[in-house]
DSSP file (Angstrom, degrees, kcal/mol; ACC not computed):
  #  RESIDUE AA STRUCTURE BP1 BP2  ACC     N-H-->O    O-->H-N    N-H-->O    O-->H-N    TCO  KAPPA ALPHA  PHI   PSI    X-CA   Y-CA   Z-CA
    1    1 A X              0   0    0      0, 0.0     4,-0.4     0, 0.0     3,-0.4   0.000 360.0 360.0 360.0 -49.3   -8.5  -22.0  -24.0
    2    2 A X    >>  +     0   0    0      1,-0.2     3,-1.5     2,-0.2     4,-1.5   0.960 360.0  75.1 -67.2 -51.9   -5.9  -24.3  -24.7
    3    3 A X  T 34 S+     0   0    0      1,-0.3    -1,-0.2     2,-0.2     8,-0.1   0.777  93.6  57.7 -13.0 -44.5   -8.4  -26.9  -25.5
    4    4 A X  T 34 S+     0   0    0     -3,-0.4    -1,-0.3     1,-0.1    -2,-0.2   0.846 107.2  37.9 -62.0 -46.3   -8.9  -25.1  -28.8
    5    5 A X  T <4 S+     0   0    0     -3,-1.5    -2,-0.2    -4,-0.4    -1,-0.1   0.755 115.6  59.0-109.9 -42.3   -5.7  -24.9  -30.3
    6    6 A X  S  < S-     0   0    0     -4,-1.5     2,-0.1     1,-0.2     3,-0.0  -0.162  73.7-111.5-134.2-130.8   -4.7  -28.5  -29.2
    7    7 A X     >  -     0   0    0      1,-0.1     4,-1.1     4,-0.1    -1,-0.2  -0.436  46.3 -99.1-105.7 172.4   -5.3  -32.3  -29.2
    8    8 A X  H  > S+     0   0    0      1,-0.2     4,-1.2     2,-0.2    -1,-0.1   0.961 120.9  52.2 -57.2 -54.0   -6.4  -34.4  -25.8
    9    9 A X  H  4 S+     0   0    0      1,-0.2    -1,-0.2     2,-0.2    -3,-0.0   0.520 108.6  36.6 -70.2 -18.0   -3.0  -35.4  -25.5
   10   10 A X  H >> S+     0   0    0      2,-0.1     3,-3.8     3,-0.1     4,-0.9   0.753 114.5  65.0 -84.7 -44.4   -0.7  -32.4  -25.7
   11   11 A X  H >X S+     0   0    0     -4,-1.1     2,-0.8     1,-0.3     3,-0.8   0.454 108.5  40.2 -20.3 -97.3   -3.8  -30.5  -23.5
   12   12 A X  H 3< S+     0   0    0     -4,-1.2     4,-0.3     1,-0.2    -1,-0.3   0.202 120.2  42.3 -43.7  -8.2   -3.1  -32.8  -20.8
   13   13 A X  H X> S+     0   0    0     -3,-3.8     4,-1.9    -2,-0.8     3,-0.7   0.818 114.0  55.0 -98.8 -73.5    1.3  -32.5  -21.5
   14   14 A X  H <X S+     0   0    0     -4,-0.9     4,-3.0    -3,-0.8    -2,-0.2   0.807 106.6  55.5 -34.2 -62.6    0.8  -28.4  -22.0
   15   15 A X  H 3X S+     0   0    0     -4,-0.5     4,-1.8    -5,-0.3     3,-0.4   0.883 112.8  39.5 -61.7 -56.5   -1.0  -28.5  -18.3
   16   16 A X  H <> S+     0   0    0     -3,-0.7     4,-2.1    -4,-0.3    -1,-0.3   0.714 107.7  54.0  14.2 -83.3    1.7  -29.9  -16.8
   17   17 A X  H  X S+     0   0    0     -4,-1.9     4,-2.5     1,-0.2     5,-0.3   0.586 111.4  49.6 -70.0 -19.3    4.5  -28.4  -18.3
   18   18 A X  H  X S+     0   0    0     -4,-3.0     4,-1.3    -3,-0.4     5,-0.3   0.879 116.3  42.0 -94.9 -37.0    2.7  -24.5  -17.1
   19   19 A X  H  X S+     0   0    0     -4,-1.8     4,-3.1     2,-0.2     5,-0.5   0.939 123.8  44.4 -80.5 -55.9    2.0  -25.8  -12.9
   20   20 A X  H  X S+     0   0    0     -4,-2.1     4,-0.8    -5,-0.3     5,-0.2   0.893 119.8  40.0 -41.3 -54.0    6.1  -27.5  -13.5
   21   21 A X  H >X S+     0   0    0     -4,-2.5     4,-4.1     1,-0.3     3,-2.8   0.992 114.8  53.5 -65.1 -44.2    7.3  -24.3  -15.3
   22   22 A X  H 3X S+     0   0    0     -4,-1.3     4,-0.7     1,-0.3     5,-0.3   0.941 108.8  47.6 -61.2 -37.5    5.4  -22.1  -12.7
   23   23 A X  H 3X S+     0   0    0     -4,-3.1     4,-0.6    -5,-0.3    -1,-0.3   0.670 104.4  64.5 -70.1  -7.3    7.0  -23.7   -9.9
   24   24 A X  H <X S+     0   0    0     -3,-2.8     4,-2.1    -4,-0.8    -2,-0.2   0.857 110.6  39.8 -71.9 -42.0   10.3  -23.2  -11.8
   25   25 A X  H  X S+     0   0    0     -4,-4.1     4,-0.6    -5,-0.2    -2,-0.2   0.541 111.2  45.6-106.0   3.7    9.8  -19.8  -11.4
   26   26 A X  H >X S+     0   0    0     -4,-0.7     3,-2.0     2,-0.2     4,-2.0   0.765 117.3  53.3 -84.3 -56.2    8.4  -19.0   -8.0
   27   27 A X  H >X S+     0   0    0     -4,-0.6     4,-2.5    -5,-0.3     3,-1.8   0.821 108.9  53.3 -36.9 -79.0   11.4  -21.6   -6.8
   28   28 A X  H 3X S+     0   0    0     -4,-2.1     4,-0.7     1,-0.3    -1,-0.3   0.640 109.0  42.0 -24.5 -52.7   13.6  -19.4   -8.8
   29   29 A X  H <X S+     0   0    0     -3,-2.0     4,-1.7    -4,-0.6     3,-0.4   0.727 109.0  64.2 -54.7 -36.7   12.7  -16.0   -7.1
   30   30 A X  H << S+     0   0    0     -4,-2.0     4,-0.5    -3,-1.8    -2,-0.3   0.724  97.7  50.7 -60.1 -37.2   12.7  -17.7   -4.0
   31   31 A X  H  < S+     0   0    0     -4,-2.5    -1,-0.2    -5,-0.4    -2,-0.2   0.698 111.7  48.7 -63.0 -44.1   16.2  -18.3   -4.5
   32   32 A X  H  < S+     0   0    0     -4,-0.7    -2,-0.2    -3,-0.4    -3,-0.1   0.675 111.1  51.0 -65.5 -27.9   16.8  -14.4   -5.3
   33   33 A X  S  < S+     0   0    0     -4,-1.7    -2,-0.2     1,-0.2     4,-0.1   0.718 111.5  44.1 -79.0 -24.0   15.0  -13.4   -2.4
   34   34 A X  S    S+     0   0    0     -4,-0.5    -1,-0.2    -5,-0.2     2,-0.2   0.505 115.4  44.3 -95.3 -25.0   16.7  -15.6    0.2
   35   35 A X  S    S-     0   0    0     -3,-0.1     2,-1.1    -4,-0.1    -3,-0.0  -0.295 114.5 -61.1-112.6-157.0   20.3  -15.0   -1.0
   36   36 A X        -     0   0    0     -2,-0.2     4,-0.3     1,-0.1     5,-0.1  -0.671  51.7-171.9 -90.0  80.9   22.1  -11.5   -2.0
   37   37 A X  S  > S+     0   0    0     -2,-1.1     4,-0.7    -4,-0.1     2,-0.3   0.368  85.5  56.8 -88.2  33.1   20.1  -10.5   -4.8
   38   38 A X  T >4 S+     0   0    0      2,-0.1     3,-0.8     3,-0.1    21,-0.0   0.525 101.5  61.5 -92.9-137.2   22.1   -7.7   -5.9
   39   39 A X  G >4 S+     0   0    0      1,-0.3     3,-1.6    -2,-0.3    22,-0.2  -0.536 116.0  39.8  81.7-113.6   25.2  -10.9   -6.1
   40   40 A X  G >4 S+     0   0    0     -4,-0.3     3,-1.7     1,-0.3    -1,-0.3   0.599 109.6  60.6 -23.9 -81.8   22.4  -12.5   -9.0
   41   41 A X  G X< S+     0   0    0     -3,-0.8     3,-2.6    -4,-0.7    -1,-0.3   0.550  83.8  70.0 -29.2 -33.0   21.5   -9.6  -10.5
   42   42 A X  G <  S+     0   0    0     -3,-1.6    -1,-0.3     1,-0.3    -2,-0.2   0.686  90.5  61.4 -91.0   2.7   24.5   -8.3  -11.9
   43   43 A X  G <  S+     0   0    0     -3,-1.7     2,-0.6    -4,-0.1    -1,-0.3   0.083  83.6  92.3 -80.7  22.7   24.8  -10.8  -14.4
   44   44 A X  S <> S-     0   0    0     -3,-2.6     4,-1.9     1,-0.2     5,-0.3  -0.952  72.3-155.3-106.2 124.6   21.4   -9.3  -15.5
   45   45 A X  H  > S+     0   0    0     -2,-0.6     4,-3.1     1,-0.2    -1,-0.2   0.996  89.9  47.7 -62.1 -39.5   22.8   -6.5  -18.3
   46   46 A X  H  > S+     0   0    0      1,-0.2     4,-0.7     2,-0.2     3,-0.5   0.962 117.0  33.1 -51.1 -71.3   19.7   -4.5  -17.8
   47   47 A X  H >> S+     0   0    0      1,-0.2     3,-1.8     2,-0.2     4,-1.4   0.849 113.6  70.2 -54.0 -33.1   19.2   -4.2  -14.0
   48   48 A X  H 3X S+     0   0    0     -4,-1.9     4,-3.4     1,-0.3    -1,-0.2   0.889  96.6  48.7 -63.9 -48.6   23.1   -4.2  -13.9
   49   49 A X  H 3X S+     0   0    0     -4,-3.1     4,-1.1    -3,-0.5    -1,-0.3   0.766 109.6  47.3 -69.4 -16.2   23.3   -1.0  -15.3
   50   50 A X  H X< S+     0   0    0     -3,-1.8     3,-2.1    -4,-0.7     4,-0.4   0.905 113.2  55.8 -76.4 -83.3   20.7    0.6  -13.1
   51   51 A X  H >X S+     0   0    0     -4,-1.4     4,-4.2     1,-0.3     3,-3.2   0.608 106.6  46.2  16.6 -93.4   22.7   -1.1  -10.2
   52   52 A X  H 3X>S+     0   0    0     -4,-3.4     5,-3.0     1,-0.3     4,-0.6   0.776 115.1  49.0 -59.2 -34.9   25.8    0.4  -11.1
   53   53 A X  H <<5S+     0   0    0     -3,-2.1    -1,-0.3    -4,-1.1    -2,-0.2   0.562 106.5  47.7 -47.0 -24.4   24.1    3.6  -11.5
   54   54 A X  H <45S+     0   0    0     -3,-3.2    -2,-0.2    -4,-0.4    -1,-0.1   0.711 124.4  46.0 -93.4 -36.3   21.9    3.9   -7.9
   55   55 A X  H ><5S-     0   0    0     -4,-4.2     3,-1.5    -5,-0.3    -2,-0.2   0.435 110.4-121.3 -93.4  18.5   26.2    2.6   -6.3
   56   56 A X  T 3<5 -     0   0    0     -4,-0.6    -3,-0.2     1,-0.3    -4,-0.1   0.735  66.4 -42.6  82.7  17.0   28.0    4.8   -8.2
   57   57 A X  T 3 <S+     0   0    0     -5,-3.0     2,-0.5     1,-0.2    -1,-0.3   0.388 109.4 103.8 116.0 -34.3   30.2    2.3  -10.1
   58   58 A X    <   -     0   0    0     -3,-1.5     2,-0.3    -6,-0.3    -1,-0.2  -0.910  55.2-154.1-119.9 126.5   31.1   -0.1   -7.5
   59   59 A X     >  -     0   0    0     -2,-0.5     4,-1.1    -3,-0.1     3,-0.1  -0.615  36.0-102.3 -64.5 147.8   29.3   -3.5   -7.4
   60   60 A X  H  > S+     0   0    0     -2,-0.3     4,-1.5     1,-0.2     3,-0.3   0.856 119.0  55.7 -46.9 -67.2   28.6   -5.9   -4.5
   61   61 A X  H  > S+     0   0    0      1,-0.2     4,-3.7     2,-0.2     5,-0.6   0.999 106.1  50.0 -47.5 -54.4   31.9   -8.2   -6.0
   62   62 A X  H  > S+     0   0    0      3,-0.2     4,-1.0     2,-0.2    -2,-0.2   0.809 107.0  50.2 -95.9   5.1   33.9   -5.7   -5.9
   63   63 A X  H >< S+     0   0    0     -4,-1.1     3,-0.7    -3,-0.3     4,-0.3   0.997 115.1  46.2 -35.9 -82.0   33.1   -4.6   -2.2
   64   64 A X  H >X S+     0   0    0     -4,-1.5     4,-2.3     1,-0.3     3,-1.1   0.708 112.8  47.7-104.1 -52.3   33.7   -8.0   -1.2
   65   65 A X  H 3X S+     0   0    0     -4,-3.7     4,-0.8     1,-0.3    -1,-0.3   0.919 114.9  54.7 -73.4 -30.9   37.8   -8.6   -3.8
   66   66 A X  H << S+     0   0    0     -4,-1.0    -1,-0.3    -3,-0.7    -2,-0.3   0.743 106.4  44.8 -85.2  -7.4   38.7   -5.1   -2.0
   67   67 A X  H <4 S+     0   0    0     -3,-1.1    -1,-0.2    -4,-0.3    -2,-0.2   0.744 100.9  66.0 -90.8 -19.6   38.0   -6.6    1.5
   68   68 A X  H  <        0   0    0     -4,-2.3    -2,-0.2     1,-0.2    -1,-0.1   0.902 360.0 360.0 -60.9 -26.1   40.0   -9.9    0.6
   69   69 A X     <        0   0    0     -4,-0.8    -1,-0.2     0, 0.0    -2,-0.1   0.650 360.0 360.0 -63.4 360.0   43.5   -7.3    0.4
């Protein structure tokens, strides 16, 4: 498919760059799954707001600064 649209020499850069980026992004989920990935997430606006909706308001940080008192 790609073959079509570009030259011998980007093909062969384009192929590349999709297994690199596709390892970017399993690596990258891998990362969320393995740590606290409600902690990640809330710097996502979208999910954040579901978040804050299923806890009522209180995020995973601010669990954590009301156990530091």
């Amino acid at each position: 498919m790609l073959r079509g649209f570009l030259d011998p020499g980007y093909y062969k850069l384009a192929r590349n760059w999709i297994l690199r980026g596709a390892c970017g992004v399993v690596g990258t989920i891998g990362v969320i799954w393995a740590t606290d990935w409600q902690l990640i997430l809330d710097w996502v606006l979208y999910i954040n707001e579901s978040l804050r909706m299923t806890n009522q308001g209180v995020s995973t940080v601010a669990q954590w600064a009301k156990n530091l008192d």
